[in-house]
Each structure stands twice: as C-alpha cells, then as structure tokens.
ROTIMI-846925 format. One record per atom (N, C-alpha, C): x, z, y; residue in one letter. Coordinates in steps of 0.2 Angstrom, whole numbers, plus 2048, in hexadecimal, padded with zeros to 3 digits. Layout:
N
XZYa ...
***
This chain:
133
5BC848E10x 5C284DE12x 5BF853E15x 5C1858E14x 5C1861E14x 5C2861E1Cx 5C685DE22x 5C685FE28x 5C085BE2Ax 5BF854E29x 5B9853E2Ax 5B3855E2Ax 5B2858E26x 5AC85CE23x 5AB862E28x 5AF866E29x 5B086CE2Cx 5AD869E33x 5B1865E33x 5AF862E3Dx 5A7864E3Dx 5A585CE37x 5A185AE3Bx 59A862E3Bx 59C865E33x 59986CE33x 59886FE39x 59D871E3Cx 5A0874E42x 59A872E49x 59B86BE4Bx 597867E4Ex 590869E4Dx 58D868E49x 588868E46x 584870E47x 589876E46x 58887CE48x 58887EE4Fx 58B87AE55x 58F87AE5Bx 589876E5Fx 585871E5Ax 57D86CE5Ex 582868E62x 587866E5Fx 58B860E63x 588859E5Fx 586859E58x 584853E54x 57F84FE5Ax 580847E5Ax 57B843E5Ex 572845E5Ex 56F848E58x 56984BE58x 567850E5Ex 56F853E5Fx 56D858E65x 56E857E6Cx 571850E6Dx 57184CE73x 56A84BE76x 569849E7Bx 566846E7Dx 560841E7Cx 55A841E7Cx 554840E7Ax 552839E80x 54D836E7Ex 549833E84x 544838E87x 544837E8Dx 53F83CE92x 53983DE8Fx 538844E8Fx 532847E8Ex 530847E83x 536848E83x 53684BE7Cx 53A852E7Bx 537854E76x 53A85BE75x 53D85CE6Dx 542860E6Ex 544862E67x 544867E63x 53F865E5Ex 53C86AE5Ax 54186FE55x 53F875E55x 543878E4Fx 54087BE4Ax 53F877E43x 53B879E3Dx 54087DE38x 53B884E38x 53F887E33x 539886E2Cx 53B885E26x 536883E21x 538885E1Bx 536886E14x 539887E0Ex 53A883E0Bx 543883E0Cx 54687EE09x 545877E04x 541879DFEx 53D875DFCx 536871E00x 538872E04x 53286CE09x 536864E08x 531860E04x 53485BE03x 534856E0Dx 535852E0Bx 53584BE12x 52E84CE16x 52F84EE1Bx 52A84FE22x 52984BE2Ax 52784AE2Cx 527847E33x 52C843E33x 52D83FE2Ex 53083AE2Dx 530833E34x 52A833E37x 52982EE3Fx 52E832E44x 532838E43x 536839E48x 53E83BE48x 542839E4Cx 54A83BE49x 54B842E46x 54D843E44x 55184BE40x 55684CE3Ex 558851E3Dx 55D854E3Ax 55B85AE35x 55E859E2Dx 55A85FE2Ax 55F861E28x 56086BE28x 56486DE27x 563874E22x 568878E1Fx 56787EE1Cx 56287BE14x 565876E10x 562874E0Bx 559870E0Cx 55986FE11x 55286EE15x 54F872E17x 551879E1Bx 54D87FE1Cx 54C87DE25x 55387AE26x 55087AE2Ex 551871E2Fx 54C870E35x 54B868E36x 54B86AE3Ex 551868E40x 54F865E46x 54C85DE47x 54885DE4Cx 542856E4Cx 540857E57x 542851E57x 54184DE5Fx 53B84AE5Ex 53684CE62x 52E84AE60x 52B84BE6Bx 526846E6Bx 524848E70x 51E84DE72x 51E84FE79x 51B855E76x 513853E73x 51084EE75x 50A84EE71x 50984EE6Ax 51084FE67x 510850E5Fx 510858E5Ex 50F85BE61x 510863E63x 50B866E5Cx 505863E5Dx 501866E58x 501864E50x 50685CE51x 508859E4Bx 50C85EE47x 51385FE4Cx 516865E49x 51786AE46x 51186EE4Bx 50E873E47x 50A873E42x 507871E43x 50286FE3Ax 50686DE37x 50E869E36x 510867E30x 51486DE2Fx 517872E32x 51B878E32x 51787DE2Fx 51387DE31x 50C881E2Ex 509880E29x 50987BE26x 509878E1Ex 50B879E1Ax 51187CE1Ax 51887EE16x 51A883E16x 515888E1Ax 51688EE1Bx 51C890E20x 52088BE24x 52588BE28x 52288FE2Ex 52988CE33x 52788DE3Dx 528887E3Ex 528886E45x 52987FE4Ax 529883E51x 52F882E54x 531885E5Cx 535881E5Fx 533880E67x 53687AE68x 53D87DE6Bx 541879E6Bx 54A87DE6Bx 54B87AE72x 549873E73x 54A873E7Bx 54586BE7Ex 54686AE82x 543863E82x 546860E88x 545859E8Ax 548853E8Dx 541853E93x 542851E97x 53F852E9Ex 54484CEA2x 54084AEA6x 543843EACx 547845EAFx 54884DEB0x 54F84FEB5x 554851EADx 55284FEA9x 557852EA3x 55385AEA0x 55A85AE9Bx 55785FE96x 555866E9Cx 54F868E97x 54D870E9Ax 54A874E97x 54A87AE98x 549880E93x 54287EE8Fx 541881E87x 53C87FE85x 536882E89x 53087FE88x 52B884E8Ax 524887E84x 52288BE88x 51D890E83x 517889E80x 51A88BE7Bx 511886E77x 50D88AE77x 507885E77x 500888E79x 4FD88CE75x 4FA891E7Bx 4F7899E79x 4F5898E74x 4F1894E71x 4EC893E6Bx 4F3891E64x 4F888EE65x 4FD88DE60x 500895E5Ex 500894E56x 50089AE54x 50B895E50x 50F896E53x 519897E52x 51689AE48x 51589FE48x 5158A0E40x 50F8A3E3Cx 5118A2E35x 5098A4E33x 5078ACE33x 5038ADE34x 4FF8B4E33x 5018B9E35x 5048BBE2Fx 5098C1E2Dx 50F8C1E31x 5128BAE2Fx 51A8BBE34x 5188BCE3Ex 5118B8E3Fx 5108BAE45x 5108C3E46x 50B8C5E44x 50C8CAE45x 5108D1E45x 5168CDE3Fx 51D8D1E42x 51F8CFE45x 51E8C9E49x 5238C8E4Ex 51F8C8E54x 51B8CAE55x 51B8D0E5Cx 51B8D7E5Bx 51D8D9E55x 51B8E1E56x 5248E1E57x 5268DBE54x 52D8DDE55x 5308DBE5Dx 52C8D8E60x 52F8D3E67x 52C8DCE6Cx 5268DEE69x 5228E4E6Dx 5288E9E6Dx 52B8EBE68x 5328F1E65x 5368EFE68x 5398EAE69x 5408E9E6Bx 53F8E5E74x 5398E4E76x 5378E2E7Cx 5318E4E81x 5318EAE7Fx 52D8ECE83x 5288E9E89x 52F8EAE8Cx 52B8E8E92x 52B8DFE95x 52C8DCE8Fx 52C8D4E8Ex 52E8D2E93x 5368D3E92x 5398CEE99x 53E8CAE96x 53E8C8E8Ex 5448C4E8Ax 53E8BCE8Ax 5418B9E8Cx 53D8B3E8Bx 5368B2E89x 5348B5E90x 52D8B3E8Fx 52A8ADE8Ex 5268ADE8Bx 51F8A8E8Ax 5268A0E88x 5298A2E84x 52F89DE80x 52C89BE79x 5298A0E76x 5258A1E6Fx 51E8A1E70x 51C8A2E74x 5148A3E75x 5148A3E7Dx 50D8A0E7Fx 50C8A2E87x 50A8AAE89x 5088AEE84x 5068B3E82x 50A8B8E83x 5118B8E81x 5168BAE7Fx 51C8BAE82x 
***
C-alpha cells in the first residue's frame, strides 16, 4: 500500500528504522557510500542498503575499522563512521586513524582543498574525517 511505503520511506530517511536504534556497547555505525553495482559485502555485520546499493549503513565493532575500509576501498567507495554506541550510550563519531585514508586519492585531495576553501580556519568538525583535519 502507497501510505505504507511512504511511511516506512519517510522513517528510513528521518534514521527512525530499528538499524538506526541502538547498537550493543562499543559498536559504531558505519556509513558506506559505494557504486551502486557493489554486489553483497560485510555480510558478518547487520546493514541496511540503500540508494540501489550505493549507500550501506553497517554496525561493526571498532576493531573492524580497518575491515571497513579496505572493503570500501575495493570498490572504489568511502566508509565514515556516522556515530557509535559507547557504555554511557550513543556518542559523536570519532576521527579514524591518521594513517586511514576516508577516500581514494583524488577524492581525498578534493576534499581538503575544498574543506581548506570553505574552512579556513578549521573550526567545522574537526578531526570527524581525519585526525588531521
């Protein structure tokens, strides 16, 4: 049914769906953005795939950090973590490590010369994307 759809659509864009609930402690929720054609991936961890499979939300603990990234980097994608679960509850993502390269090459490289143009003086979420940054 057409309202149903809507809803859950809505839900889903709103992070109200149960994937965006609540994790067990000391997991984080991943946000893959990938080319659509990426067949089935980290299939060991819950997910959510979205945008024709372009984007995968995935709950992995952090020592899967490096799993992540190499499987995002495979496919020529990203991997950023959106936020993660901690003993006192959820809390802001933190900066993956300095040596972690968020995107390949080229997209890194625009995306500090555009973070450098538009933020000078880097007071928008630092070290969110990089500890560096």
């Amino acid at each position: 049914d057409a309202q149903v759809a809507a809803a859950d659509w809505r839900a889903c864009a709103d992070h109200r769906l149960p994937i965006f609930a609540e994790a067990p402690a000391d997991q984080w929720l991943w946000r893959l953005s990938v080319p659509p054609t990426t067949g089935v991936m980290l299939t060991e961890f819950p997910q959510l795939v979205e945008w024709h499979g372009g984007l995968r939300w995935v709950w992995a603990p952090q020592e899967a950090a490096p799993h992540i990234l190499e499987a995002a980097a495979k496919v020529q994608g990203s991997a950023t973590v959106f936020k993660r679960q901690t003993e006192g509850g959820l809390g802001a993502a933190p900066a993956l490590p300095q040596t972690s390269q968020v995107f390949a090459s080229p997209l890194d490289q625009l995306h500090r010369q555009i973070k450098a143009a538009f933020d000078p003086a880097g007071i928008f979420n630092p070290g969110r994307l990089y500890a560096d940054l």
